[in-house]
VMD Tcl script that draws the C-alpha trace (Angstrom):
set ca {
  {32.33 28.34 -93.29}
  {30.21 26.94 -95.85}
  {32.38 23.85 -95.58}
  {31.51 23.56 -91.73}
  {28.20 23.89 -92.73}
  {27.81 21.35 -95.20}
  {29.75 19.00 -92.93}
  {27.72 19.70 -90.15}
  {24.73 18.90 -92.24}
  {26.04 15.95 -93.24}
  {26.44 14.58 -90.04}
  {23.26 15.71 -88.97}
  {21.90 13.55 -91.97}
  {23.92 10.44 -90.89}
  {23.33 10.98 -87.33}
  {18.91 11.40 -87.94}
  {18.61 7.78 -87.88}
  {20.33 7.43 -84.59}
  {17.88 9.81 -83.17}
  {15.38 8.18 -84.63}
  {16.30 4.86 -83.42}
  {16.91 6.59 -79.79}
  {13.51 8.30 -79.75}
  {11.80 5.08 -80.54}
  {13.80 3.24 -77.87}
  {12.71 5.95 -75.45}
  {8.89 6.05 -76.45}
  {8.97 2.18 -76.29}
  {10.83 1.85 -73.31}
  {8.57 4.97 -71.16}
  {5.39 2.83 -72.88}
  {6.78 -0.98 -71.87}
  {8.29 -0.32 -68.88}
  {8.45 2.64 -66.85}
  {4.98 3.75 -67.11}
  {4.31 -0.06 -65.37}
  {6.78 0.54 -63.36}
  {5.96 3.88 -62.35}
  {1.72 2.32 -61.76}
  {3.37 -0.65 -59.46}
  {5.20 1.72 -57.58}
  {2.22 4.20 -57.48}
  {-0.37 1.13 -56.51}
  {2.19 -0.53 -53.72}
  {2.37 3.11 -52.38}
  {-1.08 3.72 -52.46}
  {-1.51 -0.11 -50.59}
  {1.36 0.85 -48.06}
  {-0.61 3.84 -47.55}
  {-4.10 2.23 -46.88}
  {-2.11 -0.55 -44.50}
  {-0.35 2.18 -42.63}
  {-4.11 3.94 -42.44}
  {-5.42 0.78 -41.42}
  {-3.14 -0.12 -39.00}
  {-3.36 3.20 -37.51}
  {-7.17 2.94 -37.08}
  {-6.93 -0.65 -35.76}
  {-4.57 0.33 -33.02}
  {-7.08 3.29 -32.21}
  {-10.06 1.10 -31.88}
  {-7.69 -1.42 -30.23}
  {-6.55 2.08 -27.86}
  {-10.25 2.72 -27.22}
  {-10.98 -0.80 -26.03}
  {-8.83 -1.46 -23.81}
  {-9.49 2.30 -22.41}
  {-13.24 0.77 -22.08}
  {-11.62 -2.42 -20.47}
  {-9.42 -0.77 -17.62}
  {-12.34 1.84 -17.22}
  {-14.90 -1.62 -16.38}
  {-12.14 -3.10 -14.49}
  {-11.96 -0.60 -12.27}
  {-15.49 0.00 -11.86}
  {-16.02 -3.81 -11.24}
  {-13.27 -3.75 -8.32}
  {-14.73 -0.59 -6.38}
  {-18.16 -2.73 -6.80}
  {-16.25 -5.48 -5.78}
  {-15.01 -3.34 -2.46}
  {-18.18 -1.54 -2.01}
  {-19.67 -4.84 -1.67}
  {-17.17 -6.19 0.54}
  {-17.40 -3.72 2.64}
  {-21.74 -3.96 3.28}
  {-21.43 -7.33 3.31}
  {-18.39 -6.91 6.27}
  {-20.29 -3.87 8.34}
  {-23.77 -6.35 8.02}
  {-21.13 -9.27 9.06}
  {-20.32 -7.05 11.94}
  {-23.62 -5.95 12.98}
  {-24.75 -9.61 13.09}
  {-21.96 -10.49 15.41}
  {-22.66 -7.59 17.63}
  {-26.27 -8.23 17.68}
  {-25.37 -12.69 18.15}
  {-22.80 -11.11 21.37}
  {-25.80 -9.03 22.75}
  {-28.10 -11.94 22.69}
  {-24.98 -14.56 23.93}
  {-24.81 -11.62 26.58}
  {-28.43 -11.07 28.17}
  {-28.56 -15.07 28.07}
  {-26.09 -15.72 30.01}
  {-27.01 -12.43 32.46}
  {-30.31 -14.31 32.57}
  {-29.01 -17.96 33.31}
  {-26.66 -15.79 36.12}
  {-29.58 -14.37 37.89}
  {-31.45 -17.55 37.58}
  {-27.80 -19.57 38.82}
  {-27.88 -16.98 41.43}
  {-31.53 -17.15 42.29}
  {-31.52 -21.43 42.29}
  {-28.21 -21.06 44.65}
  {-29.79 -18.93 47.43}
  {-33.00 -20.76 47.18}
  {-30.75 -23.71 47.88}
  {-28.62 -22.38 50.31}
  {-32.08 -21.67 51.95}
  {-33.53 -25.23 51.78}
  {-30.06 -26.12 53.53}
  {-30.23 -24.12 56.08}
  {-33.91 -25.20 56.55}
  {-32.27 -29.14 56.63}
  {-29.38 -27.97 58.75}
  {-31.78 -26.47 61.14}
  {-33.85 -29.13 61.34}
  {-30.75 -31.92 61.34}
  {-29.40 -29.34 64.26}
  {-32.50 -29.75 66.55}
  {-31.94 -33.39 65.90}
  {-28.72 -33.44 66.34}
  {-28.76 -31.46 69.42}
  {-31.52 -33.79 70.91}
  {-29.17 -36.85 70.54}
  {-26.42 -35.10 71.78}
  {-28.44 -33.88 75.30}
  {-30.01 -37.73 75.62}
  {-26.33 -38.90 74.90}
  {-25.00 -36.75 77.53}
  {-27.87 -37.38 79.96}
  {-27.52 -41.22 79.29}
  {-23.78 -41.34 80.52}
  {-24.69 -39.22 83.48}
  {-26.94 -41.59 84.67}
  {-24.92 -44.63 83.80}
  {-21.85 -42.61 85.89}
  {-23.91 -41.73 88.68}
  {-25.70 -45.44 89.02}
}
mol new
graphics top color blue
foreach p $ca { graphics top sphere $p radius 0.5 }
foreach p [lrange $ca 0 end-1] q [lrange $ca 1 end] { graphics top cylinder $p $q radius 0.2 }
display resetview
């Protein structure tokens, strides 16, 4: 046993510098590389983080402004229609009031039409009455004058 013991020893002894050599590989390799490594990865995280953050608070404000856009959109249409619609009733109103007028006018130039024709028709029948007695006259001296040019 004391054989197995001395051997193992031994090779422990032979084997130190190995160790050594391993320990100092890893300490130099966790110092030149990993821990660099290990702060990219950690500091392209952290940026993918803040990009995803940002990103996520652009496309909020971006959310809330075109919210704000539709909302003023739609309040400028039902102005729009509200505005339409005055403007069309006061359209309306001025048509109905332009018809009324149109209307009594042309009652107006009616009566006065009406009133011109029967003073007319009077002044004719004032001529015709007179023309008649005329008339009438000629025809009895007419009548008369044959008469007396048949009986002579």
């Amino acid at each position: 046993m004391e054989q197995v013991a001395r051997a193992l020893g031994a090779l422990l002894l032979r084997a130190l510098p190995t160790f050594v050599l391993v320990l100092l590989l890893y300490v130099f390799l966790k110092k030149m590389f990993f821990n660099p490594l290990e702060a990219l990865i950690a500091r392209r995280y952290g940026e993918t983080e803040g990009a995803l953050k940002a990103a996520g608070e652009t496309a909020g404000v971006a959310e809330r402004k075109t919210s704000e856009y539709q909302q003023a959109l739609h309040e400028a249409r039902a102005e729009i229609f509200r505005y339409l619609g005055s403007e069309r009733q006061r359209t309306l109103e001025e048509c109905d009031r332009a018809l009324g007028e149109a209307r009594r006018d042309a009652e107006q130039r009616i009566e006065a039409a009406g009133r011109q024709l029967q003073a007319d028709v009077e002044a004719a029948k004032g001529v015709l009455r007179g023309e008649s007695d005329e008339l009438a006259e000629s025809i009895a001296r007419l009548v008369l004058k044959l008469e007396a040019e048949t009986a002579s």
